[in-house]
Backbone as a printed PyTorch tensor [residue, N CA C, xyz], in Angstrom:
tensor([[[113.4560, 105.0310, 107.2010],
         [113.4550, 106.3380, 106.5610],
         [114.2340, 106.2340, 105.2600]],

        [[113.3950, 107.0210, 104.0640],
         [114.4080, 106.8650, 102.6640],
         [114.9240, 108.5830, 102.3870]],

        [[115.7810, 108.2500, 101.8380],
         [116.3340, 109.4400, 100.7630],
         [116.7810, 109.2810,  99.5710]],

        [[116.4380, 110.0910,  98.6200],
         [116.4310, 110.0570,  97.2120],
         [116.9520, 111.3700,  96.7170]],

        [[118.7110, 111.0220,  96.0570],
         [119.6140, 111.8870,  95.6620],
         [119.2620, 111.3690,  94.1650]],

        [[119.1740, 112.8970,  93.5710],
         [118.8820, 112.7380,  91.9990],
         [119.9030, 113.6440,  91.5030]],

        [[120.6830, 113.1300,  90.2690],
         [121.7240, 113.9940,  89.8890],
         [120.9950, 114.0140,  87.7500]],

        [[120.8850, 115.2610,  87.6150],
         [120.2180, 115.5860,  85.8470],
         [121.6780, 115.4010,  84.9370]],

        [[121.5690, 114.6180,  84.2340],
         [122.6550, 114.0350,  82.8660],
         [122.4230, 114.5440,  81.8710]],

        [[121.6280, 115.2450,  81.4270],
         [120.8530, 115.3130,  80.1810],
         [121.7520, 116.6920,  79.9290]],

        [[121.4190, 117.2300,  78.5550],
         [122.0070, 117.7960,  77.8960],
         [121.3000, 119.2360,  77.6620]],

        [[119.9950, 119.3080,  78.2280],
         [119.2020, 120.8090,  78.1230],
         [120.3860, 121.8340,  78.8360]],

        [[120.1920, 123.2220,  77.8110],
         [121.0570, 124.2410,  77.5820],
         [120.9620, 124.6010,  79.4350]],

        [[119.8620, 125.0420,  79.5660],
         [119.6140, 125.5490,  80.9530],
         [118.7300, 124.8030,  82.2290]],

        [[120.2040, 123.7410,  82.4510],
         [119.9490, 122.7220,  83.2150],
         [119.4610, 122.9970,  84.3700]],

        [[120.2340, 124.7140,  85.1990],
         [119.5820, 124.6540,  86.0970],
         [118.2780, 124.9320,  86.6700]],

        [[117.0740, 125.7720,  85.5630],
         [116.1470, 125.9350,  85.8220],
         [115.6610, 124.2350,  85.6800]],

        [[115.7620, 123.2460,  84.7370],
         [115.0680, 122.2320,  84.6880],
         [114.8210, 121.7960,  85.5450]],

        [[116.3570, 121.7550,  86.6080],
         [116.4680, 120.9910,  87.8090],
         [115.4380, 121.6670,  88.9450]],

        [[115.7720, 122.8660,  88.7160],
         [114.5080, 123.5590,  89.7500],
         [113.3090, 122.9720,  89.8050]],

        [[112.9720, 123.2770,  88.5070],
         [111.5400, 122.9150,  88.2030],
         [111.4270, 121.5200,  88.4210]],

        [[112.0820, 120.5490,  88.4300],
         [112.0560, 119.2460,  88.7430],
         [112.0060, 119.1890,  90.3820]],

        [[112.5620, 120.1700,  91.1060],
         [112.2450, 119.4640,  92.4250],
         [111.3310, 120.1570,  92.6700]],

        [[110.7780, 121.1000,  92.4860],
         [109.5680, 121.8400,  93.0810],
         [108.6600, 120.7090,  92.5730]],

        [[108.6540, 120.1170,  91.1710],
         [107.8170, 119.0240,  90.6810],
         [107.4100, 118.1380,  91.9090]],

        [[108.3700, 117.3010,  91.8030],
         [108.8670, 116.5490,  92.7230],
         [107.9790, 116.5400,  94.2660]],

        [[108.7800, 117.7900,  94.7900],
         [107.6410, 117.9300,  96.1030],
         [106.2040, 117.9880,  96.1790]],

        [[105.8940, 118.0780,  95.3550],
         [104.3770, 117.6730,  95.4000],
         [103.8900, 116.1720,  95.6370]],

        [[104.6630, 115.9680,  95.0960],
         [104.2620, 114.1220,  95.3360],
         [103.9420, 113.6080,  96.7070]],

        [[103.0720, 112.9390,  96.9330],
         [102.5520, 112.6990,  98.7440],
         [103.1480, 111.7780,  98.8250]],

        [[104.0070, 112.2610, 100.3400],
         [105.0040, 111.5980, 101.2650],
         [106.0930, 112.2030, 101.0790]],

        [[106.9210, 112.8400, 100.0800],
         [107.9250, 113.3670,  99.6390],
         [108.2350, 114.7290, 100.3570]],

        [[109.5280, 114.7650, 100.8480],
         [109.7700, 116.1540, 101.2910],
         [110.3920, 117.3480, 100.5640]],

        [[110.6400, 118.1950, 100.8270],
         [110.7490, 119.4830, 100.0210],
         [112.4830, 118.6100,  99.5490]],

        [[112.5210, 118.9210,  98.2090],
         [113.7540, 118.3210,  97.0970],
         [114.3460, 119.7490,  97.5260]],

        [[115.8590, 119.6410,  98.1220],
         [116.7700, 120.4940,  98.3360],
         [117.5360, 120.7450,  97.4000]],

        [[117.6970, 121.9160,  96.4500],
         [118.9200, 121.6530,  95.3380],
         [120.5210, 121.6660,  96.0170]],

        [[121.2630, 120.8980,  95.2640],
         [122.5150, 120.7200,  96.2190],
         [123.5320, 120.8650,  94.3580]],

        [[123.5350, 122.3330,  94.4090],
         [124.5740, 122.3700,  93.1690],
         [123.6290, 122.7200,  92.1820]],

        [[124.1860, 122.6060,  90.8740],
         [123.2700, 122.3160,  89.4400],
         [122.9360, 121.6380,  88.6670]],

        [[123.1560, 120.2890,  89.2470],
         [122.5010, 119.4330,  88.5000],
         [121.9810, 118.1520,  89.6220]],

        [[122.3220, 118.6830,  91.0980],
         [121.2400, 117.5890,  92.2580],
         [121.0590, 118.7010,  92.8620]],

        [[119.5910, 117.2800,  93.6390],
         [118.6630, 117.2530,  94.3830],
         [118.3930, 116.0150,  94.8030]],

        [[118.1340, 116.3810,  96.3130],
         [117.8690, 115.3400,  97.1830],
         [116.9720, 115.6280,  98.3420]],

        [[115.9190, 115.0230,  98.2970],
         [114.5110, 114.6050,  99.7880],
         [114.5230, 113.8230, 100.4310]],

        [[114.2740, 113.4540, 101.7350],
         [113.7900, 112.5590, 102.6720],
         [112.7290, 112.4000, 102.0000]],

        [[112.0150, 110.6580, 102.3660],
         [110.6550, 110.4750, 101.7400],
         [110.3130, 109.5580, 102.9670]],

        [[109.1880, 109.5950, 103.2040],
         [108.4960, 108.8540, 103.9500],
         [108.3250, 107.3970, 103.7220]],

        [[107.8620, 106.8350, 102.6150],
         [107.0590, 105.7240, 102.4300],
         [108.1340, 104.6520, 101.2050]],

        [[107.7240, 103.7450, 101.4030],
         [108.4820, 102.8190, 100.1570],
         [107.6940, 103.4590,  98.9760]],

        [[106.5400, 103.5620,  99.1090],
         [105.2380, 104.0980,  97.7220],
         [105.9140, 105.1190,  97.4240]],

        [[106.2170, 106.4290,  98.1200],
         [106.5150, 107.6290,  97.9630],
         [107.6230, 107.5380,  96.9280]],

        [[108.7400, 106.5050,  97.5390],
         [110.0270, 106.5380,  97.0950],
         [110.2230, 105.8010,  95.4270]],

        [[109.0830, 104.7370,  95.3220],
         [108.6560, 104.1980,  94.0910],
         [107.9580, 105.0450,  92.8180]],

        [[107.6220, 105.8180,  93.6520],
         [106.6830, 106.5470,  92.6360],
         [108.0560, 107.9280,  91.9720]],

        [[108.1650, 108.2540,  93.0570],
         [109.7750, 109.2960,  92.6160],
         [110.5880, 108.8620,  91.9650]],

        [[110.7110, 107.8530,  92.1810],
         [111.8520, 106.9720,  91.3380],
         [111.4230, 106.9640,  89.9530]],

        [[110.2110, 106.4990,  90.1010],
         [109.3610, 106.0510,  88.4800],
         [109.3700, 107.3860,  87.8510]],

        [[109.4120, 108.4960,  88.6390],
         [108.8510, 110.0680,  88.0820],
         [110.1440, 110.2190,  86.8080]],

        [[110.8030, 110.1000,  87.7470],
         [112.6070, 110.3840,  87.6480],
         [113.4680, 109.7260,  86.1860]],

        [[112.7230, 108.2560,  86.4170],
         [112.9970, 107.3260,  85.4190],
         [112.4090, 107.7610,  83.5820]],

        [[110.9880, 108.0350,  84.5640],
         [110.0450, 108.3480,  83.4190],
         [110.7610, 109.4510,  82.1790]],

        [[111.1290, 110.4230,  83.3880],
         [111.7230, 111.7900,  82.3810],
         [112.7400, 111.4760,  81.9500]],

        [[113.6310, 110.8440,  82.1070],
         [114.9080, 110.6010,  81.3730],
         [115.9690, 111.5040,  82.1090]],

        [[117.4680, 110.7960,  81.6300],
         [118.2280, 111.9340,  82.1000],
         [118.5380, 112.3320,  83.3180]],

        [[117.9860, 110.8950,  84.3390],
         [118.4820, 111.3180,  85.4040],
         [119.4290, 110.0470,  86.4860]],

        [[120.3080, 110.5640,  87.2840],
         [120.2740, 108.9430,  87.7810],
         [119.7880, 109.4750,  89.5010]],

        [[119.8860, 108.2360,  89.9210],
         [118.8060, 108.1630,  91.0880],
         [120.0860, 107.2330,  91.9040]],

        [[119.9310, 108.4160,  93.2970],
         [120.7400, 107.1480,  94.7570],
         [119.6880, 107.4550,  95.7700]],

        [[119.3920, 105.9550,  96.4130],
         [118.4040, 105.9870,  97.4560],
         [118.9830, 105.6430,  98.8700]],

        [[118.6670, 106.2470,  99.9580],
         [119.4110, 105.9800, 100.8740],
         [118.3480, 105.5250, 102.0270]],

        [[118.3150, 104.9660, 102.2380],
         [117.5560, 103.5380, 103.3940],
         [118.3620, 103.4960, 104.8510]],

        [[117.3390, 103.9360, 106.0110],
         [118.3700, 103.9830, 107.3310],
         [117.0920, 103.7370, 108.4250]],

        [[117.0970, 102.2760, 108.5660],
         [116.0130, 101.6170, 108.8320],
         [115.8650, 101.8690, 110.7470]],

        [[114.6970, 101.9480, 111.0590],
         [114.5280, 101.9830, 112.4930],
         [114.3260, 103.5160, 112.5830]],

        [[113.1290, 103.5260, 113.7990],
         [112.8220, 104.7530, 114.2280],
         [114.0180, 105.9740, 114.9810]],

        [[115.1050, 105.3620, 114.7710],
         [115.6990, 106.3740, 115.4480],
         [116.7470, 106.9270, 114.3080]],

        [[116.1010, 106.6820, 113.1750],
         [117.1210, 107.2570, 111.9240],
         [117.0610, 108.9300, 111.6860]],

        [[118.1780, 109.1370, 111.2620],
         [118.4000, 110.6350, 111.3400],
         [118.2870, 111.4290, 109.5450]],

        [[117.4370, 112.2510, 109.3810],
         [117.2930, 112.6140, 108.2330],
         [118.7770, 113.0130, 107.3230]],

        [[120.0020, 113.6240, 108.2120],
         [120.9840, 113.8390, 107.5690],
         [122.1110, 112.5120, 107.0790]],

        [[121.5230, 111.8210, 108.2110],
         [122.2850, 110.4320, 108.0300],
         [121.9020, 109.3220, 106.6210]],

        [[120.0840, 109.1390, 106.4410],
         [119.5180, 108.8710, 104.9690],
         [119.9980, 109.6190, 103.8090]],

        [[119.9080, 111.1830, 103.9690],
         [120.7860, 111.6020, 102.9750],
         [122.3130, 111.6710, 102.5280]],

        [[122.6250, 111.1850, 103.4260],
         [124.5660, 111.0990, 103.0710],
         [124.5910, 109.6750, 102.7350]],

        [[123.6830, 108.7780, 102.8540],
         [123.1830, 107.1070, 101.9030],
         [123.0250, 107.2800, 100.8650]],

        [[122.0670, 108.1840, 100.5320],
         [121.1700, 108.7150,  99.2060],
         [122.3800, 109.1950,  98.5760]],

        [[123.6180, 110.3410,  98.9370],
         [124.5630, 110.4340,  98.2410],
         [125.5370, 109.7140,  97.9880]],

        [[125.7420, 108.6520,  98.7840],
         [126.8980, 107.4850,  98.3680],
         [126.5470, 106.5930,  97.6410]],

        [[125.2080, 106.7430,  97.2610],
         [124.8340, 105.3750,  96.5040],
         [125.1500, 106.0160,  95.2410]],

        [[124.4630, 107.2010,  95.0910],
         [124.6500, 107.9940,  93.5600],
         [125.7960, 107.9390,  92.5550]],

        [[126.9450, 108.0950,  93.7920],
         [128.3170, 108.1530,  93.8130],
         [128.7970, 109.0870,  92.6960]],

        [[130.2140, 109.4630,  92.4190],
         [130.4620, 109.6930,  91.3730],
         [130.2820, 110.0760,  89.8610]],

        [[130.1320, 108.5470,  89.5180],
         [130.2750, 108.2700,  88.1290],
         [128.8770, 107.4100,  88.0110]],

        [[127.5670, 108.5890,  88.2490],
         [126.5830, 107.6890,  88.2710],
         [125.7260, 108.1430,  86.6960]],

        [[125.2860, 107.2890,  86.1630],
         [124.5160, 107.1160,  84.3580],
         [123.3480, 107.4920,  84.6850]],

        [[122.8210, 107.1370,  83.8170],
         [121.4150, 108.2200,  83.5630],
         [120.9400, 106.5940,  83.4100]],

        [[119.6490, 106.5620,  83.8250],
         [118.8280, 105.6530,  84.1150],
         [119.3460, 104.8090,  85.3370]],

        [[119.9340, 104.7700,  85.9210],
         [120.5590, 103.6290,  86.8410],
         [120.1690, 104.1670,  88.0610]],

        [[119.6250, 103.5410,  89.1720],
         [119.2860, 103.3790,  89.9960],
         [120.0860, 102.5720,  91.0680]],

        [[120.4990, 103.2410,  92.4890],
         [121.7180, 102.9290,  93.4290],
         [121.2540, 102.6820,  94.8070]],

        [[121.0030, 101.9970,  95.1480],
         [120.7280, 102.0240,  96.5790],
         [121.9800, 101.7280,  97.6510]],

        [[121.8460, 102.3520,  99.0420],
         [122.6750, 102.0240,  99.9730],
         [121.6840, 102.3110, 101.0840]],

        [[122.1610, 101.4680, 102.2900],
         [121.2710, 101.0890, 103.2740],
         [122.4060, 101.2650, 104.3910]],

        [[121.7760, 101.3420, 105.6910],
         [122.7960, 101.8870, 107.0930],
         [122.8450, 100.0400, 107.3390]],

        [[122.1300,  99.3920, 106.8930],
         [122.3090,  97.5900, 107.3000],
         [123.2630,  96.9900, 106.8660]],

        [[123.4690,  97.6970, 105.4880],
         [124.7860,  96.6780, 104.9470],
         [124.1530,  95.6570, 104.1410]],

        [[123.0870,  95.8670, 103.9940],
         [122.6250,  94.4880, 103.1370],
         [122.7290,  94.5220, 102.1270]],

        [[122.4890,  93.6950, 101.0260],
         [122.6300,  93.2220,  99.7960],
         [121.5040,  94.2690,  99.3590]],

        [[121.5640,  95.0640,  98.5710],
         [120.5410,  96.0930,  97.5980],
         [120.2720,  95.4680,  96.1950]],

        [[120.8390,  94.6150,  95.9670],
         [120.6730,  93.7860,  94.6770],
         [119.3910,  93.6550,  93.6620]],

        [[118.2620,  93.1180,  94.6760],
         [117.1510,  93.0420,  93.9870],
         [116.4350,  94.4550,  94.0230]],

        [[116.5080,  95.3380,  94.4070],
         [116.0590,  96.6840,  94.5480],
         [116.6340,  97.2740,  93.1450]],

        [[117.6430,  97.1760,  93.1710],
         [118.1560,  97.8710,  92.3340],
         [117.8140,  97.3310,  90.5560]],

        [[117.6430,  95.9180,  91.0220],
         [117.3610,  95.3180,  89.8400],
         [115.8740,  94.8780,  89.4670]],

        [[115.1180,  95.4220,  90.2590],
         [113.2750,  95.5670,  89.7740],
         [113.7960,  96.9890,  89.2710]],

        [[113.9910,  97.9000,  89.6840],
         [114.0830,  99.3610,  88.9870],
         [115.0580,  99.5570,  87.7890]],

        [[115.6290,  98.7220,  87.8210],
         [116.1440,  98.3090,  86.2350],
         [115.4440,  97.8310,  85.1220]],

        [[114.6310,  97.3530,  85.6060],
         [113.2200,  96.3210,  84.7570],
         [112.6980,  97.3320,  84.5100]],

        [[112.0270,  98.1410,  85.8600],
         [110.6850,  99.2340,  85.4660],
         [111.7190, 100.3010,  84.1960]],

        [[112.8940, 100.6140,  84.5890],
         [113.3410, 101.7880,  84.0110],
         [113.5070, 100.9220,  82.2350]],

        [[113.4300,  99.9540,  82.1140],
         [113.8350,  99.8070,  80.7230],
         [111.7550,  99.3520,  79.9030]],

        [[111.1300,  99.0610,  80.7910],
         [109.6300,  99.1800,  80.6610],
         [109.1320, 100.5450,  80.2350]],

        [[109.4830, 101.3130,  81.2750],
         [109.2640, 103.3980,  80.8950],
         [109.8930, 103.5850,  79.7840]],

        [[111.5330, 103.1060,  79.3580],
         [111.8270, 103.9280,  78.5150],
         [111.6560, 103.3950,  76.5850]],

        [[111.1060, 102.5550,  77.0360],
         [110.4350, 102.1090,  75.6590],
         [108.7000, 102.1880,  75.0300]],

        [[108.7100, 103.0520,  75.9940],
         [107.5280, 103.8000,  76.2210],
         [106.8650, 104.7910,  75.0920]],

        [[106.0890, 105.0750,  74.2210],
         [105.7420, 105.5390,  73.3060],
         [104.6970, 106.7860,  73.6070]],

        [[104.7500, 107.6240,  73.1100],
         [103.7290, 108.8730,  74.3430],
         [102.1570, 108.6150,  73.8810]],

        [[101.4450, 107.9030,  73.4460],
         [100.3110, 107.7940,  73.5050],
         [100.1410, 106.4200,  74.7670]],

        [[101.7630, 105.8400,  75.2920],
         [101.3610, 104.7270,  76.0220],
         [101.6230, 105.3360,  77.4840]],

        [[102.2950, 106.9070,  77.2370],
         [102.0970, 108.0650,  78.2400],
         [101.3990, 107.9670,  79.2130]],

        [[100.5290, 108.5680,  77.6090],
         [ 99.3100, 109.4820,  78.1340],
         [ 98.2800, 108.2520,  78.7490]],

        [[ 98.4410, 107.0470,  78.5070],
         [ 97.3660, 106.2070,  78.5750],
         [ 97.9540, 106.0450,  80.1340]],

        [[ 98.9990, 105.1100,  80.6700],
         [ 99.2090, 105.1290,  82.0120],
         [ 99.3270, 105.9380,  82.7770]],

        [[ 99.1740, 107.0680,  82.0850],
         [ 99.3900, 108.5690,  83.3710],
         [ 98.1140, 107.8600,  84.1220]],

        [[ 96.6570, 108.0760,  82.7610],
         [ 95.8710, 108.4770,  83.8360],
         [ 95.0810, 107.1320,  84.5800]],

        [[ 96.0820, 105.7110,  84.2180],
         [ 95.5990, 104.6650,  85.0050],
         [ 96.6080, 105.0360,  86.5050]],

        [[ 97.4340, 105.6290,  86.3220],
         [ 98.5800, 105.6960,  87.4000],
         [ 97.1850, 106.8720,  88.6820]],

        [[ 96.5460, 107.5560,  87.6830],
         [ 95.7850, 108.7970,  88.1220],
         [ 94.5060, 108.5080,  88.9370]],

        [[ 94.2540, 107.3750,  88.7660],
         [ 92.8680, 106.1940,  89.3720],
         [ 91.9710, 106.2220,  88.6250]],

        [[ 92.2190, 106.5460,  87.3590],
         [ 90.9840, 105.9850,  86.5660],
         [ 91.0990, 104.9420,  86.1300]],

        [[ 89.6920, 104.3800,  85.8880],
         [ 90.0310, 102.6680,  85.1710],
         [ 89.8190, 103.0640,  83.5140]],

        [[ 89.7980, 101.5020,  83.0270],
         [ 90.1360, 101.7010,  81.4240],
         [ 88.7240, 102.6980,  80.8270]],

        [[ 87.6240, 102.4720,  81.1300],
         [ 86.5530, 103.2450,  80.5460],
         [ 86.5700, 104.3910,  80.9540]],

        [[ 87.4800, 104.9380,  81.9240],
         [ 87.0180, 106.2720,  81.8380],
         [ 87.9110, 106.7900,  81.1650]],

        [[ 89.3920, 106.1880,  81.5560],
         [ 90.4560, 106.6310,  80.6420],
         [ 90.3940, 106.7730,  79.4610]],

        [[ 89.6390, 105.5800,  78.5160],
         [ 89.1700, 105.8400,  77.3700],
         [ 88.7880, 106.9520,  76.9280]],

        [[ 87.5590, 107.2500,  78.0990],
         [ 86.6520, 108.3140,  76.9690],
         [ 87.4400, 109.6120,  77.1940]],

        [[ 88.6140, 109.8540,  78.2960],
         [ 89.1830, 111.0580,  78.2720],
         [ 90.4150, 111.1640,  76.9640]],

        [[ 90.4410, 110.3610,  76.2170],
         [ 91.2470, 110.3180,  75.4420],
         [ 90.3330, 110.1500,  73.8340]],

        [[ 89.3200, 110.3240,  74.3460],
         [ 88.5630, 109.9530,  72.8570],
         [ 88.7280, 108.8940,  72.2920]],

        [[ 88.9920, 107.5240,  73.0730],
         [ 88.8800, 105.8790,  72.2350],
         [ 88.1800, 105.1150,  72.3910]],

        [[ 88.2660, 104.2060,  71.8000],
         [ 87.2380, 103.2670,  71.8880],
         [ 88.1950, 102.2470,  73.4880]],

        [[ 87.1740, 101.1640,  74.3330],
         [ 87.9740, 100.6300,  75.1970],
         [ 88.9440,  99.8400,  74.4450]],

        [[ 88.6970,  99.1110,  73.8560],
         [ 89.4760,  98.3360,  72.6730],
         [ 90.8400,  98.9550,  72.7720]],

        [[ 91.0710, 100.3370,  71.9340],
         [ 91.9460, 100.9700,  71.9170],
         [ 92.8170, 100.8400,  73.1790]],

        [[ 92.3720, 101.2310,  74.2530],
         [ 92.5630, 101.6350,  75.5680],
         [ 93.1230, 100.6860,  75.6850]],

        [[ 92.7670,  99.2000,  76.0530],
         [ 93.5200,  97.7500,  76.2320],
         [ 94.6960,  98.0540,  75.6470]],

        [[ 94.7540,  98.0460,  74.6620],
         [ 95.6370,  97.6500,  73.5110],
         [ 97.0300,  98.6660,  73.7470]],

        [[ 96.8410,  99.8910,  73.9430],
         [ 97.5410, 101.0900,  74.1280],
         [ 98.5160, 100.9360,  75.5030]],

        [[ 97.7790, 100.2110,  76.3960],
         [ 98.3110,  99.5460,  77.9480],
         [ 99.0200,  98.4870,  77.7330]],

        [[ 98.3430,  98.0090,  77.2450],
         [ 99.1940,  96.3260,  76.4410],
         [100.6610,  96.6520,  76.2280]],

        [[100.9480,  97.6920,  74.9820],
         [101.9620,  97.7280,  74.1940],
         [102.9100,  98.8040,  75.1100]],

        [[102.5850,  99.3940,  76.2730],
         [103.0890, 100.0910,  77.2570],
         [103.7100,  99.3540,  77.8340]],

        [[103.1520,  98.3460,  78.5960],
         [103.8540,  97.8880,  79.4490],
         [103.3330,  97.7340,  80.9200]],

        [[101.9850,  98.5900,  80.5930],
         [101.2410,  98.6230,  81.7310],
         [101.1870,  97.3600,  82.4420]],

        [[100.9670,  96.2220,  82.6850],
         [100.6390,  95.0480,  83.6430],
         [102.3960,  94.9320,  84.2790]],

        [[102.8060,  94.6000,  83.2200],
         [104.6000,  94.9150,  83.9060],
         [104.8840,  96.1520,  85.1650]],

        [[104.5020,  97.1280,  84.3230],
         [105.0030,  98.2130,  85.3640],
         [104.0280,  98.1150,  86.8200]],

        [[102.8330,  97.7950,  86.7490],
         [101.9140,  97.3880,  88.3630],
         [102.9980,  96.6980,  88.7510]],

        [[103.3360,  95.3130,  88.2670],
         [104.0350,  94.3950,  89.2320],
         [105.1820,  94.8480,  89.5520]],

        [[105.7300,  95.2430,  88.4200],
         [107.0920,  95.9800,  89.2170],
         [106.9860,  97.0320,  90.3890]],

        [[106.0140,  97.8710,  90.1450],
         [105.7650,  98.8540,  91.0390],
         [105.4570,  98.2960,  92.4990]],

        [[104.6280,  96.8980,  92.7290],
         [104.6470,  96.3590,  93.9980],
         [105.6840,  95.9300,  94.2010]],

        [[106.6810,  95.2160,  93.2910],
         [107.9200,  93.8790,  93.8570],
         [108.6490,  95.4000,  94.7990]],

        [[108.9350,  96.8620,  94.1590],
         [109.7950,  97.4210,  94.5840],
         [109.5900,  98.1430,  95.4920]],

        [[108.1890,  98.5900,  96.3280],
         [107.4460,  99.1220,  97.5300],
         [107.3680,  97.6130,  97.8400]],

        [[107.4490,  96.3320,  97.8720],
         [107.8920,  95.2460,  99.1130],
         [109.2380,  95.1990,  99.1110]],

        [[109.9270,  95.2090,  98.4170],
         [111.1340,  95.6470,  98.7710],
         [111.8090,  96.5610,  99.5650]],

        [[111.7720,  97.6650,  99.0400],
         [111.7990,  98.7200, 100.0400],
         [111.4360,  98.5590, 101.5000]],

        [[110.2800,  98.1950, 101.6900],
         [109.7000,  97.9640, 102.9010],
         [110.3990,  97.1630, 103.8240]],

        [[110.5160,  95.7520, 103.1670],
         [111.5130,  94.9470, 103.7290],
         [112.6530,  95.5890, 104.6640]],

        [[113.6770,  96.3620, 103.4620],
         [114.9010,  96.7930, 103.8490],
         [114.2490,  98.0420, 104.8700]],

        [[113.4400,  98.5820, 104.5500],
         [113.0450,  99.7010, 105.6900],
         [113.3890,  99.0440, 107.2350]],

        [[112.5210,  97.6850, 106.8750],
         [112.2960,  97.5390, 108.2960],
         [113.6400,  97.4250, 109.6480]],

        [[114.8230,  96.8750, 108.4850],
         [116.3900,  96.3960, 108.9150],
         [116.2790,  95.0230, 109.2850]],

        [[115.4170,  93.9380, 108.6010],
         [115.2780,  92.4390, 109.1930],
         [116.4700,  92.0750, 109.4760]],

        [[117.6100,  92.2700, 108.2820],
         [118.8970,  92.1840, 108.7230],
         [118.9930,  90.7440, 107.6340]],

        [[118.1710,  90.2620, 106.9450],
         [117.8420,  89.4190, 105.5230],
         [118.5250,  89.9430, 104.4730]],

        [[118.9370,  89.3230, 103.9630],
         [120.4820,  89.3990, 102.7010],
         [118.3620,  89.8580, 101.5520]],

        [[118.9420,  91.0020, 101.2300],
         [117.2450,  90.7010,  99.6750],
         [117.6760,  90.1320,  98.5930]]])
């Protein structure tokens, strides 16, 4: 079972509607549970899936301004309040905006978790908004020709626009960190 404590850094006047609107966002995402606000500037869900928790993460990353603690409490007999008091110790404190924290009920090494979502988060944030709009809608299941023509380009374009995104990076990252996750889901009890 995961949980994902998100705390907003950013500097908008009226943080707390953002934050609202960010977890109602948020819950929509499949697998994700209703984002509880906890204060005015967190929020934190139980999530079902390593995917779920990858994709939230990426959401999170994407927008800027936020930092992210994930809390991992492996085995069927994990307790939703118990993932979230993970999800808040990882966050901790004195947590930055882009950084990503994991803590696990195993004790294991979070190392490489933390450090594929360091990769993806510095991939997103050099991100240019036409390289946006282009991976939204590969993220969305369209392939390059259709994406194209919803954007009015040529495929050419389309390549090229993915290219300079970051797109092939961010797929792989997006698997290394849903096998990851998974891994630690399971509690092998393997240093990652």
């Amino acid at each position: 079972m995961f949980a994902l404590h998100a705390r907003y850094r950013g500097r908008e006047r009226r943080r707390a509607d953002l934050v609202r609107r960010s977890a109602e966002a948020l819950s929509t995402l499949n697998g994700v549970g209703k984002f509880e606000l906890l204060g005015v500037e967190d929020i934190c869900a139980v999530i079902d899936s390593a995917e779920a928790v990858t994709d939230t993460t990426m959401a999170l990353l994407s927008a800027g301004d936020w930092a992210i603690g994930i809390g991992i409490a492996p085995g069927a007999d994990a307790d939703p309040g118990e993932v979230r008091k993970l999800a808040t110790t990882a966050i901790g404190r004195r947590c930055r905006t882009g950084v990503v924290r994991v803590c696990s009920r195993s004790n294991d090494d979070m190392g490489d978790i933390v450090a594929v979502f360091a990769l993806l988060a510095h991939v997103l944030a050099k991100r240019t908004t036409e390289g946006r709009e282009a991976t939204q809608l590969m993220r969305g299941g369209m392939n390059q020709n259709e994406a194209a023509a919803e954007l009015g380009i040529s495929k050419q374009a389309m390549s090229q626009r993915l290219a300079a995104a970051g797109w092939s990076a961010e797929t792989a990252g997006w698997k290394l960190a849903v096998g990851l996750l998974r891994k630690a889901d399971c509690g092998s009890g393997h240093t990652l």
